[in-house]
C-alpha positions as CSV (number, residue, x, y, z in Angstrom):
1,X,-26.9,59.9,-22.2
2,X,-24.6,63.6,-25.6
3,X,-21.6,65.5,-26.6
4,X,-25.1,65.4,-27.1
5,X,-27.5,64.0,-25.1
6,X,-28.3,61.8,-28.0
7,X,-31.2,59.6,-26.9
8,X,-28.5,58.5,-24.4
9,X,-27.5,54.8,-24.5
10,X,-24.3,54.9,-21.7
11,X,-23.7,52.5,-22.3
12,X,-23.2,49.6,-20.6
13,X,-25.4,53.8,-22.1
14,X,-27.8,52.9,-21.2
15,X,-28.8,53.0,-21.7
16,X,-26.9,51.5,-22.8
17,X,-23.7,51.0,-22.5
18,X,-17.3,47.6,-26.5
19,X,-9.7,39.8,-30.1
20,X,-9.2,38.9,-32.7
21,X,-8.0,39.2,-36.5
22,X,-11.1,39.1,-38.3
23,X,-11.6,36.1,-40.6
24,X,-13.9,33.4,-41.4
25,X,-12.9,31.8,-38.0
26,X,-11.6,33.1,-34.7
27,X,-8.1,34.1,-35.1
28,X,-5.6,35.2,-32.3
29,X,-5.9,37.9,-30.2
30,X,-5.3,41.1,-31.3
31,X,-2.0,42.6,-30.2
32,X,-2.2,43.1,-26.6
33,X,-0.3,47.0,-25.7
34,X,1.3,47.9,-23.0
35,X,-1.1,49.7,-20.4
36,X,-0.7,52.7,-18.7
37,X,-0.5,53.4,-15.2
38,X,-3.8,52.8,-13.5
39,X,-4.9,56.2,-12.2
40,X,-6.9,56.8,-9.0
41,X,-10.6,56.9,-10.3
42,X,-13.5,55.7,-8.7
43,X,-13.0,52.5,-10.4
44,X,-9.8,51.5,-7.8
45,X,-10.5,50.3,-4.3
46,X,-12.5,52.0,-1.6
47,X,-10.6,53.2,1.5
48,X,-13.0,53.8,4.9
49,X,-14.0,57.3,3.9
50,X,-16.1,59.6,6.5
51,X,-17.0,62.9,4.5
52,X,-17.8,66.0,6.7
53,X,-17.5,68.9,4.2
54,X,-19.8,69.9,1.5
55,X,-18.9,70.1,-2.2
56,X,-16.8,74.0,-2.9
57,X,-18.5,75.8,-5.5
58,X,-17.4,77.7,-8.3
59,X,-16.9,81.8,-7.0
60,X,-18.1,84.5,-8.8
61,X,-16.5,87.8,-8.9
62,X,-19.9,89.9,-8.4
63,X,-22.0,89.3,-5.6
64,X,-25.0,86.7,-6.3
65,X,-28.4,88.1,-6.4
66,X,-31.5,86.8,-6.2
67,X,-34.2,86.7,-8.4
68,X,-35.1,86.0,-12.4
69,X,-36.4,83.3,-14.2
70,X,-33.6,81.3,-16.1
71,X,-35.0,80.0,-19.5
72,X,-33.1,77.4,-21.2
73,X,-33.6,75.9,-24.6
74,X,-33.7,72.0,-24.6
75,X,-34.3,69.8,-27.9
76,X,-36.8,66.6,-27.2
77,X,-39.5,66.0,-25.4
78,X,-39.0,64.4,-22.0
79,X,-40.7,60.5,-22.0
80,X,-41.6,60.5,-18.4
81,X,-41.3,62.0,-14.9
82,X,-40.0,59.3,-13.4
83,X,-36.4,59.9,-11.4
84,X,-35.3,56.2,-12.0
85,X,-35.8,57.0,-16.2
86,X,-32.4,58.8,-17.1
87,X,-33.1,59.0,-21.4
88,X,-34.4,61.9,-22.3
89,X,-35.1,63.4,-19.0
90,X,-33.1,65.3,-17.5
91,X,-35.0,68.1,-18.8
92,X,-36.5,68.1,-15.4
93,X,-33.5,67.2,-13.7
94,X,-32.3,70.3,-13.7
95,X,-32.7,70.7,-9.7
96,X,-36.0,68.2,-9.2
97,X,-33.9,65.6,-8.1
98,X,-30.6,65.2,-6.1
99,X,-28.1,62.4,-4.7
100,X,-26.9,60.6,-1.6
101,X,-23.4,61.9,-3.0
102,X,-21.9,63.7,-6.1
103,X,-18.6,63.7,-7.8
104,X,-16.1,66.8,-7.6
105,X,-14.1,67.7,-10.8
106,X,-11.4,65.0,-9.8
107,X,-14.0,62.5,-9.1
108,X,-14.1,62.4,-5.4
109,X,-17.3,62.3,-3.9
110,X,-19.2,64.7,-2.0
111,X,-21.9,65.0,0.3
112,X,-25.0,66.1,-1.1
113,X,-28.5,64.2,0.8
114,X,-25.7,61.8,2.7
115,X,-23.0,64.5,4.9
116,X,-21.3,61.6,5.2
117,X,-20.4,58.0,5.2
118,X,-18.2,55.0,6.3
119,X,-17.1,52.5,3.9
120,X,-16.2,49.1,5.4
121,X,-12.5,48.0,5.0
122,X,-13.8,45.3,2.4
123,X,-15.6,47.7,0.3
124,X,-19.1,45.2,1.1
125,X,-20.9,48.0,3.0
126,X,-21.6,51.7,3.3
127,X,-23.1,53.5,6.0
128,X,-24.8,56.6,5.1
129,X,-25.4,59.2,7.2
130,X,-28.7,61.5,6.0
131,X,-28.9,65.1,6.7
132,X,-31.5,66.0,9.1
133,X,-34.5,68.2,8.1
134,X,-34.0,67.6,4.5
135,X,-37.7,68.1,3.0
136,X,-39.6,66.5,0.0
137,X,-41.6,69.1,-1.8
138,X,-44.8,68.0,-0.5
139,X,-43.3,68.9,2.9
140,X,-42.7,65.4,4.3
141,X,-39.0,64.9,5.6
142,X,-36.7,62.5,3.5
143,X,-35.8,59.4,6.1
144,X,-33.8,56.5,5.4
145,X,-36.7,54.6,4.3
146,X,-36.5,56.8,1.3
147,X,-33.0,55.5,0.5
148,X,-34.1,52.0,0.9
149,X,-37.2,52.5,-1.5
150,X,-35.4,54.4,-3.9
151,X,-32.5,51.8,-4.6
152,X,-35.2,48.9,-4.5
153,X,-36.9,50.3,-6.7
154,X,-34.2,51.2,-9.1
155,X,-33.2,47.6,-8.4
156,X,-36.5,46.2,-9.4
157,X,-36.4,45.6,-13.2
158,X,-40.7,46.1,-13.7
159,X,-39.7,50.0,-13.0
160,X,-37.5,50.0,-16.9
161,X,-34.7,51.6,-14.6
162,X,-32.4,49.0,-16.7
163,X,-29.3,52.0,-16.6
164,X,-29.6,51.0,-13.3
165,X,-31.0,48.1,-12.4
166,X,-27.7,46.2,-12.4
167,X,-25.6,48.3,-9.8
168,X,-28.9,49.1,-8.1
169,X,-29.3,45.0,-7.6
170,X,-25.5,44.6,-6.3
171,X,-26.9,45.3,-2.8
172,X,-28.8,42.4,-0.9
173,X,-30.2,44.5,1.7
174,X,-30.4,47.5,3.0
175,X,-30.4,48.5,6.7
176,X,-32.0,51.3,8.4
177,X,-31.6,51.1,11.9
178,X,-32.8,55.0,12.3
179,X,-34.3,57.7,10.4
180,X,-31.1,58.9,9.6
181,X,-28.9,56.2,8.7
182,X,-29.2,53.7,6.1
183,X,-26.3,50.9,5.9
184,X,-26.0,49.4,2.1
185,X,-24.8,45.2,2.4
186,X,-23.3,43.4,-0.6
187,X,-22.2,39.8,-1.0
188,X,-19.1,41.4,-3.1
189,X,-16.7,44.2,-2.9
190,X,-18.3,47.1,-4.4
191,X,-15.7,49.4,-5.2
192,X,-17.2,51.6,-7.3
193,X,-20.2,52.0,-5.1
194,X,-20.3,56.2,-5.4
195,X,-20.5,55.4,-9.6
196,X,-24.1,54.3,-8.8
197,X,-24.9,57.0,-6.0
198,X,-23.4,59.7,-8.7
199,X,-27.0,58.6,-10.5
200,X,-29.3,57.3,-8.0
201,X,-32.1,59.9,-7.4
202,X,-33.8,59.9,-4.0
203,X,-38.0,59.6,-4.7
204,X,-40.4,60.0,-2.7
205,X,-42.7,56.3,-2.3
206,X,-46.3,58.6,-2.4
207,X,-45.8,60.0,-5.0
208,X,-44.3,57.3,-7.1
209,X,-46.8,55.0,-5.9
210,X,-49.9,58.0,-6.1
211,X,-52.7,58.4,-8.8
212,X,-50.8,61.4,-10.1
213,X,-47.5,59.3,-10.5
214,X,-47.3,60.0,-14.6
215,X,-48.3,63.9,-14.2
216,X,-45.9,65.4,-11.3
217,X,-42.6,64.9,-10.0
218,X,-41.4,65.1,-6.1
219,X,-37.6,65.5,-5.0
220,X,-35.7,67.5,-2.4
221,X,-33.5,69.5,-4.7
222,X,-33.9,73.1,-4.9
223,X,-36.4,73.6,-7.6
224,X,-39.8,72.0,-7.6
225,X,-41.6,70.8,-10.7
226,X,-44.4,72.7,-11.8
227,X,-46.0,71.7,-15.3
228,X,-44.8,69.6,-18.3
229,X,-46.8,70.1,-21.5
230,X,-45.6,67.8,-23.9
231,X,-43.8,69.0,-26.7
232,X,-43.7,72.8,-25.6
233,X,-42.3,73.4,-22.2
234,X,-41.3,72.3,-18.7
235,X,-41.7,74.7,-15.6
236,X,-39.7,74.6,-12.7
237,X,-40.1,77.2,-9.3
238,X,-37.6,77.7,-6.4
239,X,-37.8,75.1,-3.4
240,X,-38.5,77.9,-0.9
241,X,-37.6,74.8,1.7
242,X,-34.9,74.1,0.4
243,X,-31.9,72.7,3.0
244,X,-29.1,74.8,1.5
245,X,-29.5,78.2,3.1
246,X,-29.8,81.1,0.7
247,X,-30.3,78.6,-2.4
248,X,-31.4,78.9,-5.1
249,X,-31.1,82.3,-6.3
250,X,-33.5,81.7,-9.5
251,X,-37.2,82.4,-8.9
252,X,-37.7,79.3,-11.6
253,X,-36.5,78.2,-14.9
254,X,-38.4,77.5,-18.0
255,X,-37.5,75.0,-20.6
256,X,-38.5,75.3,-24.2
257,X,-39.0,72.0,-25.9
258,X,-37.6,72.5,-29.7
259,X,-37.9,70.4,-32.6
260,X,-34.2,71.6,-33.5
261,X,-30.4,72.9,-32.5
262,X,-30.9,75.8,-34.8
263,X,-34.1,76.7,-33.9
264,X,-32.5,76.7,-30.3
265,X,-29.2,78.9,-31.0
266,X,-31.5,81.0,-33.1
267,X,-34.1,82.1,-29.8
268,X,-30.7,82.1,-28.0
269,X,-29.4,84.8,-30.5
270,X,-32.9,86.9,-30.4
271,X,-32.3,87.2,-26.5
272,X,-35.6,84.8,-25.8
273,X,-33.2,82.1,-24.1
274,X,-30.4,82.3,-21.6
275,X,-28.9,79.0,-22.7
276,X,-29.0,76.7,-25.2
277,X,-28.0,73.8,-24.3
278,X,-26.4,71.1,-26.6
279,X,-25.9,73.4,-29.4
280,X,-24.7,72.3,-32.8
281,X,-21.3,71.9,-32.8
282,X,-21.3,74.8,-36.0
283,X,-23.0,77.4,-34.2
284,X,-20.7,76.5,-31.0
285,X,-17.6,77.5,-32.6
286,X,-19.5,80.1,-34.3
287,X,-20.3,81.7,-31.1
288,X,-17.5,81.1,-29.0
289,X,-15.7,83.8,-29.5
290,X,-18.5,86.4,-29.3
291,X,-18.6,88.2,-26.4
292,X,-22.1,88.5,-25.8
293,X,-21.9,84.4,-24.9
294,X,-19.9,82.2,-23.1
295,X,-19.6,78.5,-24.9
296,X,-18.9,75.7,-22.1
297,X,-18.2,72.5,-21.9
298,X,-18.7,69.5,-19.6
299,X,-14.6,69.3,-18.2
300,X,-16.2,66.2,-16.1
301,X,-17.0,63.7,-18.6
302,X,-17.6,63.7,-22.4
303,X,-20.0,61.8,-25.0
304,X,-19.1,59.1,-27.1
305,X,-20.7,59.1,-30.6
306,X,-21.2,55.0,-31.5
307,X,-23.1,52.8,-33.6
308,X,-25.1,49.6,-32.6
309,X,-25.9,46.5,-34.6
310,X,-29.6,44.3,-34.2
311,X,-28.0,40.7,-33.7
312,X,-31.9,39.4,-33.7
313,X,-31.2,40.3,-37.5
314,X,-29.2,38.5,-40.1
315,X,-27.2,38.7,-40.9
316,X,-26.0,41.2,-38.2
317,X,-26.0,38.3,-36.1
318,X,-22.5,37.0,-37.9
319,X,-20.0,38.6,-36.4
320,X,-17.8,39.1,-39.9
321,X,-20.4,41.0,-41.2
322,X,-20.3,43.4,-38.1
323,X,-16.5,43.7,-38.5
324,X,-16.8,44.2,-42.4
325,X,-18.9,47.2,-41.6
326,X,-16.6,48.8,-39.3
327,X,-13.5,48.8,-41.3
328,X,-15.9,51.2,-43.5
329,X,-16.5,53.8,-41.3
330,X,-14.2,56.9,-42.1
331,X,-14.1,58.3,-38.7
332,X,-11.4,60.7,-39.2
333,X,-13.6,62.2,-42.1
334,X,-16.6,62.6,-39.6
335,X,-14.2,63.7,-37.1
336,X,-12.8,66.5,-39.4
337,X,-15.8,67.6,-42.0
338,X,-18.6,67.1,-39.5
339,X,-17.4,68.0,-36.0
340,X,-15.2,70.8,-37.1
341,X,-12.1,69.1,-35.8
342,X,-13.8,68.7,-32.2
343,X,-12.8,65.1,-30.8
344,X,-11.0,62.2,-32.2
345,X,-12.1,59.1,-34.0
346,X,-11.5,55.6,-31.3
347,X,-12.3,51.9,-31.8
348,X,-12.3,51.9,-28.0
349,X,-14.6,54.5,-25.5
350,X,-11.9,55.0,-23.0
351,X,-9.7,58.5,-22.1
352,X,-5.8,58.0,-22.0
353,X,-6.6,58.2,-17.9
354,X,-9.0,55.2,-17.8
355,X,-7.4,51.8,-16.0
356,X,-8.9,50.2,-19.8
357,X,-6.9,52.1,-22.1
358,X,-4.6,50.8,-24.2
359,X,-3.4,52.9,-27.2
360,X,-3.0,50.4,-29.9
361,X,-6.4,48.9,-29.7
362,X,-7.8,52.1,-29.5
363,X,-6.8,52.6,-33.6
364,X,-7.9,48.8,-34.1
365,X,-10.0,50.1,-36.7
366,X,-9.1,51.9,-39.5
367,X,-10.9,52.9,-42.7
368,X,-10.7,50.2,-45.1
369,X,-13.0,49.1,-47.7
370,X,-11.2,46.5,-49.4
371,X,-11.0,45.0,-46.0
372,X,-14.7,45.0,-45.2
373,X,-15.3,44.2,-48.6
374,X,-13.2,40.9,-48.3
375,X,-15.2,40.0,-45.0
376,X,-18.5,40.3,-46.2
377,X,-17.6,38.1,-49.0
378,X,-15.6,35.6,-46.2
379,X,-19.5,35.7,-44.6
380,X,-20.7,34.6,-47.5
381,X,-23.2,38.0,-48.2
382,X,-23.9,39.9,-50.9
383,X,-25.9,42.6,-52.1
384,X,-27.0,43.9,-48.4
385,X,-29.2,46.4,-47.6
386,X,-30.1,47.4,-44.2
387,X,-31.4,50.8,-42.4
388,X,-29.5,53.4,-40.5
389,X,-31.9,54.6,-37.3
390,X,-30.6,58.1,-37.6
391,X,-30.8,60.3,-34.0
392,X,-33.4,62.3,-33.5
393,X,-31.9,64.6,-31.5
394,X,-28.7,65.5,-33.1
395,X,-27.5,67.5,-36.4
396,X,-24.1,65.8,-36.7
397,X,-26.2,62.1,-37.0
398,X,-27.6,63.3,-40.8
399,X,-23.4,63.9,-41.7
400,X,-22.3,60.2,-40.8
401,X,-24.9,59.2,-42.4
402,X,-24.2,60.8,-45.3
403,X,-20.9,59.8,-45.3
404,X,-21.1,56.2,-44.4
405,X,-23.9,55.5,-47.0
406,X,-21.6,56.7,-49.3
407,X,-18.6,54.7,-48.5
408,X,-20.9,51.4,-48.2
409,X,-22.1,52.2,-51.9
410,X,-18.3,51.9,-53.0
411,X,-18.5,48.1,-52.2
412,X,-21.9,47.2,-53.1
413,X,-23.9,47.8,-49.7
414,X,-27.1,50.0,-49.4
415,X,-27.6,52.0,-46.4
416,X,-31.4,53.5,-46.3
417,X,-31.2,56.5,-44.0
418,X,-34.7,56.1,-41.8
419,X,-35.4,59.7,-39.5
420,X,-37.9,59.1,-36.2
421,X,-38.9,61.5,-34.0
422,X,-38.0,60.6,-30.5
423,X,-40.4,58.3,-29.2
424,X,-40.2,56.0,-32.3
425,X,-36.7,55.8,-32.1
426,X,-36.7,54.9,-28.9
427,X,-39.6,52.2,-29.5
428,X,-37.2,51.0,-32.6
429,X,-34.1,50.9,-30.9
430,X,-35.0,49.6,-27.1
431,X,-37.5,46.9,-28.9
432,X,-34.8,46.0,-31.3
433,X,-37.4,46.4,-34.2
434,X,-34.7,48.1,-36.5
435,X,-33.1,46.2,-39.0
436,X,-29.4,47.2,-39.5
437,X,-27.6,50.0,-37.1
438,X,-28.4,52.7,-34.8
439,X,-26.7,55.7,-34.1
440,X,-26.7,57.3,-30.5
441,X,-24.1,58.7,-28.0
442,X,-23.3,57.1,-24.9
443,X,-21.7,58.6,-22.0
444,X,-20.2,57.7,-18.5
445,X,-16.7,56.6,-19.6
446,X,-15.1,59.0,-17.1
447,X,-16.1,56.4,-14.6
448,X,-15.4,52.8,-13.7
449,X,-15.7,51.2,-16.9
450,X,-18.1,48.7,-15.6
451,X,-20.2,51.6,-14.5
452,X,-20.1,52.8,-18.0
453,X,-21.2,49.6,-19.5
454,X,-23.5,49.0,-16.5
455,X,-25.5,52.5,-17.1
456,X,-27.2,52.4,-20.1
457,X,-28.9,50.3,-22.8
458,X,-25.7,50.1,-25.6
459,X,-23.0,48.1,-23.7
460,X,-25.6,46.2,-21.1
461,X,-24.5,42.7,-20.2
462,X,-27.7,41.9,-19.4
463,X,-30.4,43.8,-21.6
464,X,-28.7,45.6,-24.7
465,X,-30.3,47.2,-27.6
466,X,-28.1,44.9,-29.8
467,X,-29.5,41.4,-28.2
468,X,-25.7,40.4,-27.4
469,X,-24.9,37.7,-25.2
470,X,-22.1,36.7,-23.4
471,X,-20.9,34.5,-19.9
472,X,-17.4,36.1,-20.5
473,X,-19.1,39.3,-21.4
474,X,-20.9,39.4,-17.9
475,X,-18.0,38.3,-16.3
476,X,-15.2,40.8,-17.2
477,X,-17.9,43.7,-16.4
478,X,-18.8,41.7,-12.8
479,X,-14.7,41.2,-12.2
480,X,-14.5,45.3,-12.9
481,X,-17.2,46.4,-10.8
482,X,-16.0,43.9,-7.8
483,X,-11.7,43.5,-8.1
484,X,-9.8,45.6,-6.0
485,X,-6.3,44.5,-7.5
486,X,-5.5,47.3,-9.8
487,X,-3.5,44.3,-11.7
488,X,-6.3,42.4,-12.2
489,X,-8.3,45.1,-12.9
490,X,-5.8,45.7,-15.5
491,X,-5.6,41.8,-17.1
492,X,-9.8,42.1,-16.8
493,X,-9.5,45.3,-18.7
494,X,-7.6,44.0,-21.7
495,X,-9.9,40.8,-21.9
496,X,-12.4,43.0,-22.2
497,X,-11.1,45.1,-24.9
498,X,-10.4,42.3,-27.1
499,X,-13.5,41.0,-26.9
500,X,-15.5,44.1,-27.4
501,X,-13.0,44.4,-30.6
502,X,-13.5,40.6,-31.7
503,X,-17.9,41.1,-31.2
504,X,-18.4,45.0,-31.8
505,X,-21.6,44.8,-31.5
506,X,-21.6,48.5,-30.8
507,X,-18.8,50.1,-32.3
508,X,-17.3,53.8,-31.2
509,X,-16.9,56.4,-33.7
510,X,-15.3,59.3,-31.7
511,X,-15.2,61.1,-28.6
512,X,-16.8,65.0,-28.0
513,X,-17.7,66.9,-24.8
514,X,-21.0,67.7,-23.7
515,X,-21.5,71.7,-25.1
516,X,-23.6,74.9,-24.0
517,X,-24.1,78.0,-25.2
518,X,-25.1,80.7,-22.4
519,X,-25.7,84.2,-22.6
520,X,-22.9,86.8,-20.4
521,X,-25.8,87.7,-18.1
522,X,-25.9,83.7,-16.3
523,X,-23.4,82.9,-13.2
524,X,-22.9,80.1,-11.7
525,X,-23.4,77.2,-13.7
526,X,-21.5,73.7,-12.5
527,X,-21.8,70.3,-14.5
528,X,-21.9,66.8,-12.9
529,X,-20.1,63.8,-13.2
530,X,-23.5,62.5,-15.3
531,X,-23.3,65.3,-17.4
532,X,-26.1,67.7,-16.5
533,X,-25.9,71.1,-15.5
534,X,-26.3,71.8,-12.4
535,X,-28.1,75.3,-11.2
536,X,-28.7,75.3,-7.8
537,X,-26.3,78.2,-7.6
538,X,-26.6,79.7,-11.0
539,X,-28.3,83.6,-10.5
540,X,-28.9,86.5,-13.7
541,X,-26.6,89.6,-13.6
């Protein structure tokens, strides 16, 4: 999901959400480097936790007041109401929905519906302990049947939760011996259990299961939905119920749905917006020194631009041919002409931190026609043409383009550039009806890196947007999500990178952080661990 929230594929993105030399046959593993460290993520192994105090948030030297309506600028159109549906949503996640738990800046969790839990001593169940008098915005109180409904149905793959689907269905049961406490039971360790509660939103079974289900949307968080008219706004008004005392301080919040960035920065700029969020990344810098804004950035996770092949496509479905077309990318080029200098190009999605990094695989590869131009004739293919599924959503996806089609027509390959709007792409690109590549972001890789494979559409063992298929795929991802060994974490890891080098059936381009522009006049704002703002306590000077 962006530094943009590119019609976000986190990438198992989602939505998706990556061994050897190539050649015409399998050679020997790439060189294997020397890992770092593993740091303590959420991806090590869970100790008995009981949390008691809520999540600090940021202070702001004046006083917050009440009052004001916040209106943000948003490019897309939402695609649904549903909490379980994260691409192209969280337009009306804003403070709709909310958590068991969320993640502090170092990736610790905190209590947010849940004030706090017990984690067994072999990581196979969590006891949950709800807060009391917690309200739905129809009034009804959130119980632990709530819980229970909410992860079965994120588990259930009919919903098209498939970001979740696969952590959701980790759990065979789920106890709820009161209305208060619901007890999660796995067959496996499940480490990385707060990964999935960073993203599971809590629904309410009425109104998911009402007549109205498509046209309204019911949370506990501290705004309540109002209206969505597609393709010009969303409305949100304060939860006057809501269980944080005091909270929120904004009356509402509007959200324009634009057709563009620049349209966005440009109401920003004419003092009709407050924030624009996802700016391009030229009027970011622009700005950013201006003292009538302040330009932020996500320090909590950060958005991989990637590209994604159609294996139900040949000759995509030859794994030279994939290669070939990597070793043509010029991602320093896009890095430095496009992005301004902002980010770094990768062959790999993972920060120096992550338990999966390993420096020398991470420049695996480089630009180098002459070598993809020697493996597309090793794969036996000439004169190929396919289409690039530009993003809908972002300016810098019309630059790689550009740049790519013109490195491709150095050795003989045509690139058509096709441009959706959003719902076609996403019909394209889910339905695997494109023939050739996509280009998207995908997000998450702050966290476990079987979460990040686990939570979106890109990397997803089980149901990519590429069609790839794997038994050792699956079970390097499973042996992440379930290992408690940090050194076979770390031998899992590596596996995994050579494969995802040998395959690259989605290949990383470069690494950016999620961006907002916001006028001097807005306090208050906080990010999440899924990369959303977060304005519960956000108030207008």
């Amino acid at each position: 999901m962006n530094r943009r929230r590119l019609i976000s594929l986190a990438l198992a993105s989602t939505a998706g959400s990556l061994l050897a030399a190539c050649g015409v046959a399998p050679q020997a593993p790439a060189p294997t480097a020397q890992l770092t460290a593993p740091q303590p993520t959420s991806a090590q192994p869970a100790q008995p936790t009981v949390a008691i105090a809520a999540q600090p948030t940021s202070s702001a030297t004046p006083q917050p007041k009440s009052g004001g309506t916040l209106k943000q600028g948003y490019q897309g159109d939402p695609v649904s109401l549903d909490p379980m549906l994260k691409v192209q949503n969280d337009a009306v996640w804003l403070g709709v929905f909310e958590r068991l738990t969320s993640y502090d800046a170092n990736l610790k969790p905190q209590p947010m519906l849940a004030e706090s839990w017990e984690v067994s001593s072999d990581a196979r169940s969590t006891k949950v302990n709800l807060r009391k008098g917690v309200q739905f915005h129809t009034g009804r109180e959130l119980t632990s049947d709530d819980v229970k409904y909410s992860l079965q149905r994120a588990a259930n793959p009919k919903v098209a939760a498939a970001q979740y689907t696969g952590m959701a269905s980790w759990f065979s049961s789920v106890e709820t011996p009161d209305k208060y406490t619901a007890i999660f039971h796995s067959d496996q360790p499940r480490p990385t259990i707060f990964d999935l509660l960073e993203f599971l939103n809590i629904c309410d079974k009425d109104t998911l299961e009402g007549p109205d289900a498509k046209n309204t949307a019911n949370g506990t968080g501290p705004f309540k939905f109002v209206e969505w008219i597609p393709g010009d706004h969303v409305t949100l008004a304060k939860n006057p119920n809501y269980w944080q005392a005091g909270k929120p301080y904004l009356d509402g919040i509007e959200i324009p749905i634009l057709r563009d960035q620049q349209a966005m920065v440009t109401q920003l700029e004419a003092g009709s917006l407050d924030i624009a969020r996802l700016p391009t990344l030229t009027d970011f810098n622009r700005l950013k020194t201006d003292p009538a804004y302040q330009a932020l950035q996500n320090p909590m996770t950060g958005a991989h631009y990637l590209a994604g092949f159609n294996l139900t496509m040949p000759p995509f479905d030859n794994k030279l041919v994939r290669q070939a077309l990597c070793f043509a990318v010029d991602k320093k080029r896009f890095v430095d002409t496009i992005l301004g200098g902002v980010g770094a190009p990768e062959s790999l999605p993972w920060a120096a931190t992550s338990p999966a990094y390993e420096a020398a695989k991470n420049t695996y590869y480089g630009f180098d026609l002459d070598k993809a131009k020697s493996l597309l004739a090793q794969a036996g293919v000439s004169n190929l043409e396919f289409d690039y599924m530009a993003n809908p959503v972002n300016s810098e996806t019309a630059g790689f383009g550009q740049i790519y089609q013109s490195d491709l027509a150095k050795i003989g390959v045509t690139m058509n550039i096709q441009n959706y709007d959003g719902a076609t792409w996403l019909d394209q690109v889910n339905g695997r009806k494109f023939n050739g590549i996509y280009f998207a972001a995908g997000n998450y890789f702050n966290l476990s890196p079987s979460t990040a494979f686990t939570n979106g559409k890109a990397f997803n063992p089980d149901l990519n947007n590429s069609a790839y298929k794997s038994d050792t795929y699956v079970q390097l991802i499973t042996t992440g999500a379930t290992e408690t060994d940090p050194a076979k974490l770390k031998t899992a890891y590596s596996q995994l990178n050579d494969l995802l080098l040998d395959e690259v059936f989605v290949f990383p381009i470069s690494i950016a952080p999620p961006l907002l522009l916001a006028r001097t006049n807005v306090h208050g704002i906080q990010w999440t661990a899924h990369e959303s703002p977060w304005y519960s306590d956000v108030w207008l000077g």
